[in-house]
C-alpha positions, 0 to 999 in steps of 0.5 A: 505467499498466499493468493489473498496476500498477493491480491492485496499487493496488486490492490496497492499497486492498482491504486499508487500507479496511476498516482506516480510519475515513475511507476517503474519504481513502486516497490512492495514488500510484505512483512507478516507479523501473527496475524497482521500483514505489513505491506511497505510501500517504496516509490521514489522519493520525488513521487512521495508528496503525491502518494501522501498528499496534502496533510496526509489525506490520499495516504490516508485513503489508501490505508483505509481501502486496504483495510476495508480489503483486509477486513473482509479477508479476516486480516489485519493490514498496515500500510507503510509508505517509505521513501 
C-alpha cells in the first residue's frame, strides 16, 4: 500500500470517528481497481443512520471530501458504506 492510499484511509477514519458511538468498529478495506481506489467502509450497524445521515447528505459529504482528496493525488475513489 503506498502512502497517499494510506493518507487516504486515515482521512476517512479522521472524518467517520468522531460521527460513531462505537469507534472500535470502523473497518476499512481498500480495493484497488486500475486506476481507481475502493475504500469500504464497515461500522456497526446501530451507527450506520449516522454516517449516512438524513436523506443520504453527511455520506454524501464524506464522498466528496474524498474525492476532492484523490483528486489532487490524480486518482479515482469510491467510498463504500457497508453495514
Amino acid at each position: 500500500m503506498s502512502r497517499e492510499d494510506q493518507a487516504m484511509k486515515e482521512l476517512l477514519l479522521t472524518i467517520v470517528k468522531p460521527l460513531v458511538s462505537n469507534p472500535q468498529a470502523i473497518v476499512i478495506n481498500q480495493i484497488n481497481q486500475g486506476h481507481a481506489v475502493v475504500l469500504e467502509l464497515h461500522v456497526d450497524p446501530s451507527d450506520m443512520g449516522k454516517v449516512i445521515g438524513k436523506q443520504g447528505r453527511r455520506a454524501q459529504a464524506i464522498r466528496s471530501i474524498m474525492k476532492a482528496r484523490a483528486t489532487l493525488q490524480g486518482k479515482r475513489i469510491i467510498v463504500d458504506i457497508v453495514g
